[in-house]
C-alpha positions, -999 to +999 in steps of 0.1 A: -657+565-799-668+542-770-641+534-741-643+504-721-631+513-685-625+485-663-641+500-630-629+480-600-593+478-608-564+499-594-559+512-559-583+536-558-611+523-574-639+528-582-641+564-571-612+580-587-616+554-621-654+571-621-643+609-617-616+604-642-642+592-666-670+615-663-643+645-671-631+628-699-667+619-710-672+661-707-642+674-723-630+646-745-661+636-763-666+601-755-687+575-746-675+553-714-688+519-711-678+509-673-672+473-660-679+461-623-708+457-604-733+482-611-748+484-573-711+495-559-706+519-590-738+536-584-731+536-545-700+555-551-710+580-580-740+592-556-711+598-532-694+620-554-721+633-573-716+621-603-749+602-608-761+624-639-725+610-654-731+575-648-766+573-662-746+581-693-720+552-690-732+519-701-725+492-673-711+459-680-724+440-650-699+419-631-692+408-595-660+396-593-630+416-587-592+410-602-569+418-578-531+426-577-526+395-557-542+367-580-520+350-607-522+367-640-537+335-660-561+342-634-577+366-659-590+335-679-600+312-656-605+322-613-611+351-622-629+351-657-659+375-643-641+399-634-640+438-643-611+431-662-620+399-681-658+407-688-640+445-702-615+423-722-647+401-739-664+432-742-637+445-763-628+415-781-666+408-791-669+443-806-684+464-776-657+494-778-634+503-799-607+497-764-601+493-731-582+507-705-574+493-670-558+501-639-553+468-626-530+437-621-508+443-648-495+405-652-528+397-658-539+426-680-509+412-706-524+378-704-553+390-710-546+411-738-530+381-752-554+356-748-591+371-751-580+405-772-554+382-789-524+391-808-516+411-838-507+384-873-470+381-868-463+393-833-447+367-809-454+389-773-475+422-767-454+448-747-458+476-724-452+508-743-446+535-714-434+573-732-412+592-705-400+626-707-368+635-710-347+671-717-360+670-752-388+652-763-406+621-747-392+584-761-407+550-753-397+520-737-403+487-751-407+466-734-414+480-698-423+450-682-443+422-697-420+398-707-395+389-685-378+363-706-370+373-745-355+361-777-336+386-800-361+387-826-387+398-800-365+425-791-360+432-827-405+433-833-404+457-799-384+484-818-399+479-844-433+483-830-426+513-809-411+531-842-445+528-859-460+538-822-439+572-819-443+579-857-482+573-856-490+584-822-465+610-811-459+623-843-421+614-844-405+614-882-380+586-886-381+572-847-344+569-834-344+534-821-316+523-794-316+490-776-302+498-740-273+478-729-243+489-706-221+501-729-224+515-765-201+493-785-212+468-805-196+438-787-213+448-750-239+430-731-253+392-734-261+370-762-295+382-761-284+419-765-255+411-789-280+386-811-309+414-813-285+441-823-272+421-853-313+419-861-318+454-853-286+466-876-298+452-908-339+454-904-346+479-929-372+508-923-359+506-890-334+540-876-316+519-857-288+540-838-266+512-820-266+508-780-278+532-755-268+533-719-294+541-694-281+571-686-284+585-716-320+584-721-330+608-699-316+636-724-335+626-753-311+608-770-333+581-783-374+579-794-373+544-789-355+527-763-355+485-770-357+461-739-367+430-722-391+433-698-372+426-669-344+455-677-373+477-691-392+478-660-364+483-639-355+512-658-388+523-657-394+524-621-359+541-614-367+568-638-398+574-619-385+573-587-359+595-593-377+623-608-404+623-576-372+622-554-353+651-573-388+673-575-392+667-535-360+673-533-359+713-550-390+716-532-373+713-499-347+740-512-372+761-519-391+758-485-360+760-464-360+802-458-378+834-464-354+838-491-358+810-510-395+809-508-391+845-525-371+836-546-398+800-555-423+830-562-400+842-586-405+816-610-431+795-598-445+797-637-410+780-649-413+753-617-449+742-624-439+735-659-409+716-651-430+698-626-457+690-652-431+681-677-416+651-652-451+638-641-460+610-660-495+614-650-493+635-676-494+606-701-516+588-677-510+550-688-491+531-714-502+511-743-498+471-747-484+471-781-490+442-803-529+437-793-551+432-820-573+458-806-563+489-785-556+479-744-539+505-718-525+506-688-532+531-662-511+533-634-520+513-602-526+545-578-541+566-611-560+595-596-589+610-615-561+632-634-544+608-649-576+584-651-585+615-677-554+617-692-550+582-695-582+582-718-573+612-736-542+591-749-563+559-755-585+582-778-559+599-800-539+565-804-573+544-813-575+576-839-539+573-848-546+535-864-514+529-846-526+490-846-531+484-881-500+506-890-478+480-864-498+450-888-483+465-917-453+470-909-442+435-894-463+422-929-434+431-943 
């Protein structure tokens, strides 16, 4: 399987993006094809001493960098020889089998959309991020691409993000919940009460009524259904409030002798609580409803999670999760 990487894009690029992907090149069993210019790549994988690794990544010469600033339709004009543009051709035209980039996520959508193109029947890609929770990890969908939705593209996001957790994380029967503030069926806008009416009576589809936010983070949904704009907020409270609660038992734990004994204790249970909240663990998120596999990695993604981040673009590529989604809106 051949991953195309977009190199220049994220905050930490290219050196972290180039680590991340020589690991996963070594333990993953993949071939990396790397966009950006090839003079700066090389500069920086001599730095870290990864040059044997990068003589072994095919490089898709570019110049031009994408950055979080420029407009996202930037992608397919400004900015159209960029990392993330000349990765997104590459893709489309056949050169990988997908593509995975930390950068401007606005334009990464549009992108997706317009080069990589759609999936027959789906009116808007979305970002697909998994969480964990108490139980077992669900998905939000969307997390943050489209701002402004109709009900029935609230009604193809759950439905998407079922055959996602079924294909991908191995989830029989997704439990699908569209998140509103309050769990009766009359709560929320027109837009919330119009897709649960389509959500209620699509069949294949476990759909289990309205969720309130603060219910998902004990597991009590696989698929959690939003627009963007709600989706990404949740998203980047859920975040935020797992790094502040972690720092936060950390400082408990550093505040005596005592408790620093006590840390010791059962420092095996704390590291896997710690590794069960990071979501570097899952290292990016899909754009679901692309014809062709795209990901994205988070904007400060570390080597880590640059490696993780692969790891999941490999077993979903596997998984057929796109032609599974085609199916399953066919009918």
């Amino acid at each position: 399987m051949r991953i195309i990487v977009d190199g220049f894009g994220g905050d930490n690029a290219p050196g972290e993006i180039l680590l991340g992907c020589a690991r996963a090149m070594e333990e993953l069993g993949i071939d990396i094809s790397v966009a950006g210019d090839k003079d700066k790549l090389l500069k920086s994988a001599r730095e870290l001493g990864l040059e044997g690794s990068f003589n072994r990544m095919e490089v898709l010469h570019c110049t031009d960098v994408l950055t979080m600033e420029d407009e996202p339709d930037s992608v397919l004009k400004a900015k159209s020889g960029s990392s993330m543009a000349v990765g997104l051709r590459a893709l489309c035209e056949g050169g990988g089998d997908a593509f995975a980039s930390a950068g401007n996520s606005g334009a990464l959508a549009v992108g997706a959309t317009m080069i990589v193109k759609r999936i027959k029947g789906v009116k808007r890609i979305a970002f697909a991020p998994v969480l964990p929770t108490t139980k077992t990890p669900f998905m939000i969908s969307d997390g943050g691409a489209n701002v402004q939705c109709r009900p029935e593209m609230l009604l193809q996001f759950g439905l998407m993000g079922s055959v996602y957790m079924e294909k991908v994380m191995g989830v029989k029967n997704p439990r699908v919940g569209l998140v509103n503030l309050g769990t009766e069926e009359h709560k929320g806008d027109d837009l919330r009460k119009e897709a649960h009416t389509l959500l209620k009576v699509c069949d294949g589809l476990n759909f289990n009524g309205n969720i309130e936010p603060r219910d998902l983070p004990y597991g009590m949904c696989d698929v959690a259904v939003a627009d963007g704009f709600t989706g990404n907020t949740v998203l980047k409270l859920y975040e935020g409030t797992a790094l502040a609660m972690m720092g936060m038992v950390k400082d408990i734990f550093k505040k005596s002798l005592k408790n620093k004994l006590a840390a010791g204790m059962i420092y095996g249970d704390l590291q896997g609580l710690k590794k069960t909240m990071d979501y570097n663990s899952y290292g990016g998120a899909p754009l679901i409803g692309a014809a062709k596999p795209v990901f994205k990695m988070h904007g400060n993604t570390k080597a880590y999670a640059v490696q993780s981040a692969l790891k999941l673009v490999r077993d979903c590529t596997e998984s057929g999760y796109v032609e599974a989604i085609g199916a399953a809106l066919g009918k």
